[in-house]
C-alpha positions in Angstrom: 21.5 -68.7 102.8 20.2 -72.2 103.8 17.7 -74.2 101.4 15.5 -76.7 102.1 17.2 -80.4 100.7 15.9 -82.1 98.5 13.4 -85.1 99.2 12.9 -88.3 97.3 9.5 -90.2 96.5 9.2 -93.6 95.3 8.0 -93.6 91.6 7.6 -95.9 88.4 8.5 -94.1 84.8 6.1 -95.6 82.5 5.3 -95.6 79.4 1.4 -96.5 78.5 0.5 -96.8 74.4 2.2 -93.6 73.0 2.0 -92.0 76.1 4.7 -91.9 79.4 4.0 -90.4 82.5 5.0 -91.0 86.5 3.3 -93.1 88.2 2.9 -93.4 92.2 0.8 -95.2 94.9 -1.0 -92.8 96.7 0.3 -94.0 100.0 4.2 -93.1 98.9 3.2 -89.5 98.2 3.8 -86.9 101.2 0.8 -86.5 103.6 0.0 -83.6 102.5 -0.3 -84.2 98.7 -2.4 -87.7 99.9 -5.2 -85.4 99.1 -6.2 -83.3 96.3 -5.5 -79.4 96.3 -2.9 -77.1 95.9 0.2 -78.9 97.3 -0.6 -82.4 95.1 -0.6 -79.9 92.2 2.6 -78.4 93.0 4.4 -81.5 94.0 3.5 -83.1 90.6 4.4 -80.0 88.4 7.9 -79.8 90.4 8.2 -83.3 89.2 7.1 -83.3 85.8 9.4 -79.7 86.1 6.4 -77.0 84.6 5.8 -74.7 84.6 8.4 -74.2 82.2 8.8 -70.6 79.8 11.1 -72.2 78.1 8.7 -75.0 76.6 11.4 -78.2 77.5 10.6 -79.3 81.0 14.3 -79.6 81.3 14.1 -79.7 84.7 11.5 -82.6 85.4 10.4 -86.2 84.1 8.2 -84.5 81.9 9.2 -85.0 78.1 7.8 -81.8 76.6 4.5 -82.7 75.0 1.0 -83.8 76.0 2.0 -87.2 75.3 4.6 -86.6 78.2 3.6 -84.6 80.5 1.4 -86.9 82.5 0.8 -88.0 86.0 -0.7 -91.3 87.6 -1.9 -91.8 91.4 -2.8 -95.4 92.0 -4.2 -97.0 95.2 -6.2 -100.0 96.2 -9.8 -99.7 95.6 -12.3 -100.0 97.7 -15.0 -99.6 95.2 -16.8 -103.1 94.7 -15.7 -105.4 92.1 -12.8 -103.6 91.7 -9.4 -103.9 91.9 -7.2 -100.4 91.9 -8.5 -96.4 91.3 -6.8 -94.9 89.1 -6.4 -90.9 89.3 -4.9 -89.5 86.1 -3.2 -85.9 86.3 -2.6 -83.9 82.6 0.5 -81.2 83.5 0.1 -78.1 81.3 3.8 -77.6 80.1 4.2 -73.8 80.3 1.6 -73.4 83.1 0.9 -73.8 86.9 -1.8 -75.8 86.3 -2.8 -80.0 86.7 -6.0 -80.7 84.3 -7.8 -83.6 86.5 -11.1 -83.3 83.9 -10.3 -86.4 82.3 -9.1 -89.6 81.9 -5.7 -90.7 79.7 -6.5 -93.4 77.5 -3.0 -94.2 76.5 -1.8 -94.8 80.1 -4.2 -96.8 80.8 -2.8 -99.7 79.4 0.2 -99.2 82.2 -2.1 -99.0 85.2 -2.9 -102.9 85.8 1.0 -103.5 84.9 1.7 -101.2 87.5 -1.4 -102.3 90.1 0.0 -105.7 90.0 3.8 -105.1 90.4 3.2 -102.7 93.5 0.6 -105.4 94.9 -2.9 -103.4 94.7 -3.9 -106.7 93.2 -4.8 -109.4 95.1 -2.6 -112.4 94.4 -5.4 -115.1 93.8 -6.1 -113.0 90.9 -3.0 -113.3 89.1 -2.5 -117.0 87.7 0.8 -118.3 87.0 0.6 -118.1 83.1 -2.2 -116.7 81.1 -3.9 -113.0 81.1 -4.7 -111.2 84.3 -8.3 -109.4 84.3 -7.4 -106.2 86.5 -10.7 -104.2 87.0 -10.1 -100.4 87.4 -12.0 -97.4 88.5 -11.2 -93.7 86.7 -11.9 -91.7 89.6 -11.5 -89.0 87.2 -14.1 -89.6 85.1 -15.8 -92.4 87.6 -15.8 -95.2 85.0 -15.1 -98.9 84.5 -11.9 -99.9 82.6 -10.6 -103.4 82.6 -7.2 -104.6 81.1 -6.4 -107.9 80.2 -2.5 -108.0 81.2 -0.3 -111.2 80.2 1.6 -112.6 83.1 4.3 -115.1 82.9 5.7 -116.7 85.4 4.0 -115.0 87.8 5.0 -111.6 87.0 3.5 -109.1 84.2 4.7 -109.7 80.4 6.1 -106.8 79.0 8.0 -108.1 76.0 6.4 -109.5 72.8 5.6 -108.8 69.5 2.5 -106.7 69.2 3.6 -103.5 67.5 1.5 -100.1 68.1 2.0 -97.1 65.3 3.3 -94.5 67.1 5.6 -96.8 69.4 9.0 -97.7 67.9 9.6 -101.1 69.5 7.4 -103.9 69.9 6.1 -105.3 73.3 3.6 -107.2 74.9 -0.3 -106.8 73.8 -2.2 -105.4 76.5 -6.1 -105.5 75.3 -8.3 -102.6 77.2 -11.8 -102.5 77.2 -13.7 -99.1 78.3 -17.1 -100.5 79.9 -20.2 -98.2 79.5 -17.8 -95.1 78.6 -21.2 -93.1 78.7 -23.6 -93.7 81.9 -27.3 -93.9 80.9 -27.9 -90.7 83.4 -25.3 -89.1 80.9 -26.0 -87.4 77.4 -23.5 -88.9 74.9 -24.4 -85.8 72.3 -24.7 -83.2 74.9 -26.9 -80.8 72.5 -29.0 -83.4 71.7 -28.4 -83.6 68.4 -25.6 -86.1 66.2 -24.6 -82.9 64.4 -24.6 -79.3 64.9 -23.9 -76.0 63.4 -21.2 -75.0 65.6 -21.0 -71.0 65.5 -17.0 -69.7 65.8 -17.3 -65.9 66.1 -14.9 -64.8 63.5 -13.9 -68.0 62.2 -17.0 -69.2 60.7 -19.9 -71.9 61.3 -18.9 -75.7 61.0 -20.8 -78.9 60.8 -20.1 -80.7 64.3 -20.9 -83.7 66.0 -20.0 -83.1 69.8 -20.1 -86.6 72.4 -19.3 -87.5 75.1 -17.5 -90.7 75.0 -14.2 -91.8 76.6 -13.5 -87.9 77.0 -15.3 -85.3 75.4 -14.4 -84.2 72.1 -15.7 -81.7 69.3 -15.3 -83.5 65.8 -15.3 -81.8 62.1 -15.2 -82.4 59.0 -11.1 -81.4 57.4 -12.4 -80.0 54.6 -14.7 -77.3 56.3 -11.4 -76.2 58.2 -9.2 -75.9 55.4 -7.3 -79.9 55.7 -7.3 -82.9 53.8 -7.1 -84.9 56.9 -3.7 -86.2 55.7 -1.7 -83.7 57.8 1.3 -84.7 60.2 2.0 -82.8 63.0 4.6 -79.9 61.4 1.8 -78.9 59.0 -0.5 -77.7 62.1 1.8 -77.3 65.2 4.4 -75.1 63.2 1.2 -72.7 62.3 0.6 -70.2 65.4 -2.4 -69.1 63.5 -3.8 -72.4 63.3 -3.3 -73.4 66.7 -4.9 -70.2 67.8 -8.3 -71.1 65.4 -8.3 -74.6 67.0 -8.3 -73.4 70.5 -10.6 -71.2 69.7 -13.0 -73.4 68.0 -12.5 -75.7 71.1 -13.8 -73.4 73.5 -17.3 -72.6 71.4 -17.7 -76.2 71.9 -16.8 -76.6 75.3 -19.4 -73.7 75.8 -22.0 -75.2 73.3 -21.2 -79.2 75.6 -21.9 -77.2 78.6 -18.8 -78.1 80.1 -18.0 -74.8 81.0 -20.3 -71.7 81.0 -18.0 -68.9 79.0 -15.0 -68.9 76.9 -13.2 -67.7 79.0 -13.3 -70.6 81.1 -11.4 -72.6 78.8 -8.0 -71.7 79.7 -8.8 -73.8 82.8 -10.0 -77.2 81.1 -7.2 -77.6 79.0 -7.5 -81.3 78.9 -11.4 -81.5 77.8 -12.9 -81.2 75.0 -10.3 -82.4 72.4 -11.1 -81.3 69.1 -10.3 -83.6 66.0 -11.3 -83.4 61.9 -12.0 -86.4 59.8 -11.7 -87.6 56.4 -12.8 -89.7 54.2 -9.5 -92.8 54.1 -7.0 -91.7 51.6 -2.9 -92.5 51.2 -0.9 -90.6 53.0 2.7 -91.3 54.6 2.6 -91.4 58.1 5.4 -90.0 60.5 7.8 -92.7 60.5 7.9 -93.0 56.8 5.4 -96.0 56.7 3.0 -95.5 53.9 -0.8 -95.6 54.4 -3.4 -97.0 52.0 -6.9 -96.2 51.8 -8.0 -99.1 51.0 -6.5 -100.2 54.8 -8.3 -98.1 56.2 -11.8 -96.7 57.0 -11.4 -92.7 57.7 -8.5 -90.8 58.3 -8.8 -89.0 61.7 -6.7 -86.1 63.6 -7.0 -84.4 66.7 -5.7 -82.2 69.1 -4.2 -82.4 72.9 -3.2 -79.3 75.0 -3.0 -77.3 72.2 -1.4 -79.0 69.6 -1.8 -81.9 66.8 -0.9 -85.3 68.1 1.6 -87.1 67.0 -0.7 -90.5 66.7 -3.7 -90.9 69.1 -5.2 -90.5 72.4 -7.1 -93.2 73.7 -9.8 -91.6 75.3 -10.6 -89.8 71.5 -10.1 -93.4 70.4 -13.2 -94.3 72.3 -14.7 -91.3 71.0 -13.6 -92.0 67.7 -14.9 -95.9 67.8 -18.3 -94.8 69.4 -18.8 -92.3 67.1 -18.3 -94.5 64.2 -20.6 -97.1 65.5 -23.8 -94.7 65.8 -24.9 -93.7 62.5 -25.8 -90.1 61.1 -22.3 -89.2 62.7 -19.8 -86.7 61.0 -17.2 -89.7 61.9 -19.4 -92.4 60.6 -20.2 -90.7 57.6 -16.2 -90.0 56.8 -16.1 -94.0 56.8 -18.8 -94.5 54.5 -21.9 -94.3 56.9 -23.9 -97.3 57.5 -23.6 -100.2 61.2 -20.7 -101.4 62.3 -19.1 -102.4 65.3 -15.2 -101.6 64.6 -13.4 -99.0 62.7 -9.5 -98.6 61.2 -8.5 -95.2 61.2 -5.4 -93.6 60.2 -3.5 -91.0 62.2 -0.1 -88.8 61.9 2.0 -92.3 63.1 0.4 -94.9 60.9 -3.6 -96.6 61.8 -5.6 -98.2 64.8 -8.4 -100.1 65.5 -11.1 -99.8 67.7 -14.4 -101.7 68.4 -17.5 -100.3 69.7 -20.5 -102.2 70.8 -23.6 -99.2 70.6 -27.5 -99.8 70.2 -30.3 -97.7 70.1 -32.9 -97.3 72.7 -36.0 -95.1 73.2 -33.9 -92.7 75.2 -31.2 -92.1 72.5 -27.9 -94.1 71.8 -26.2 -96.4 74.8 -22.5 -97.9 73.9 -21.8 -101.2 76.2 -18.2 -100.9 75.7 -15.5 -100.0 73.5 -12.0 -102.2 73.2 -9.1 -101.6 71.6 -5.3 -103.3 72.2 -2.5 -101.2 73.3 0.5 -102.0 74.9 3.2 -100.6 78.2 6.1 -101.7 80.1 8.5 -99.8 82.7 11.0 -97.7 81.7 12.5 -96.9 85.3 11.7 -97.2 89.0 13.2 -95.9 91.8 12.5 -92.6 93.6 12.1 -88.9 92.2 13.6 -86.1 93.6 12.4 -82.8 94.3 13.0 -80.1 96.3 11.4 -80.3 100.0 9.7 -76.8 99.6 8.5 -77.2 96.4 4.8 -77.9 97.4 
């Protein structure tokens, strides 16, 4: 029996803060996957190798978590003032399914390294030496990102010394700032309200505050739920039942954010809303064995992706996180100690990170200008991927 050989599309393996995902211009990709539908989805869960029962992604680029199962389509933009789109694709593991409700945080911090080495940038706006302002549109989520990438020589900087919790080695800082992560036309607290009484048939009613900020994420209090706020990943993502109660709680508040109209909707919006639980800061010892002090830190903060506990955090919740912080009456400020204040240090499962917020108060509710925080990215292989020429 004859099968269709395999074909090969030029890629970029990258990894972005303590995310790595595949990354492609948009004009390398097939014809047919040039456009969204059902054989981009396919092509990019043959390469990322889900759906797969087996929960390994053995056969694809994917690495078997949230943090790693992620897709990037990149092309020249021809929205004003702007210098690349930048189309971000969550693949669910042991699913046929590609989440394109939101944006990646994490990865972000790859996309003007990457814009500038494939040439989307224009190269009067890359100086010798110094930082390179690359100005990027989310087409997912249709906002402003800008990231200030070091170039040396002409080229991006990857090495250096900046060190990220959650990253083993040290590189190059990239600083990202997310402008207006919340449109004035938008509702940053969907319900109207900086906390609710979220209602969990079964589970039980919690104290939540529910924005819309950088992505959109349900946040509670640890102690309501049974945590300290302490926890690393084993203590949540070896606990079926708890996983079950998160999801759970997670699509009550997709359904009370309006994003989607039933519960039952949820299985197909795995990406948004994240739910996370904070704390008031207290010692723990993160992941890597690096111990933690309160006194370093503001709140202690943990959330979900697809399903399970990160390992350290996404950067879209870190917007979240730093907005929240910033407005106050907030279940996040109040787990820092309430009060103004245009940064916060948090600690999650890998060790801490900071985040700044710049929020004010207007007659029509709460507006954040942006929200900045440093992360950092370099290649980890480039060639072509392969995958089989029937596949999508």
């Amino acid at each position: 029996m004859a099968h269709v050989a395999q074909i090969k599309i030029p890629a970029t393996y990258m990894r972005g803060g303590t995310s790595k995902g595949v990354f492609f211009n948009l004009d390398d990709l097939p014809k047919t996957a040039q456009i969204p539908g059902e054989a981009r989805d396919k092509l990019l869960l043959r390469v990322i190798g889900s759906p797969d029962p087996y929960g390994k992604q053995t056969d694809g680029m994917g690495g078997a978590t949230s943090s790693t199962s992620k897709t990037v389509i990149l092309t020249k933009s021809e929205k004003a003032d702007h210098d690349v789109d930048y189309l971000f694709g969550q693949v669910s593991i042991d699913k046929p399914f590609v989440d394109w409700s939101g944006n990646c945080g994490n990865l972000t911090a790859a996309v003007g390294s990457f814009a500038i080495s494939s040439g989307l940038v224009d190269a009067e706006r890359i100086p010798d030496n110094g930082t390179a302002v690359v100005r990027i549109w989310q087409k997912n989520i249709e906002k402003t990102i800008v990231a200030h990438v070091p170039i040396t020589n002409g080229e991006v900087q990857e090495t250096g010394d900046f060190e990220l919790d959650g990253v083993t080695f040290p590189a190059a800082e990239v600083e990202v700032e997310f402008i207006s992560p919340v449109d004035a036309s938008e509702a940053m607290f969907p319900t109207g309200n900086l906390v609710d009484d979220l209602e969990v048939p079964g589970i039980g009613t919690f104290k939540a505050t529910m924005i819309n900020a950088g992505i959109p994420t349900v946040f509670l209090n640890a102690d309501e739920i049974g945590y300290t706020g302490a926890e690393l990943q084993e203590a949540i993502n070896g606990d079926p039942a708890a996983l079950e109660c998160f999801e759970t709680i997670r699509a009550y508040g997709a359904v009370h954010m309006g994003l989607i109209k039933n519960i039952e909707e949820a299985a197909g919006r795995q990406h948004t809303p994240k739910v996370a639980f904070v704390a008031n800061p207290q010692d723990y010892t993160s992941s890597s064995g690096k111990q933690v002090n309160a006194t370093d830190i503001d709140l202690n903060v943990r959330a979900l992706s697809m399903g399970k506990l990160h390992h350290a955090m996404m950067g879209t919740a870190a917007v979240a996180i730093g907005t929240a912080a910033a407005i106050p009456g907030t279940l996040v400020n109040q787990a820092a100690g309430g009060g103004e204040r245009n940064s916060v240090t948090f600690g999650h499962p890998s060790g801490t990170l900071k985040v700044g917020a710049q929020a004010s108060q207007t007659e029509g509710g709460w507006t954040v200008e942006k929200v900045v925080m440093s992360r950092s990215a370099r290649v980890l292989m480039e060639g072509w991927v392969h995958i089989p020429g029937d596949a999508f």
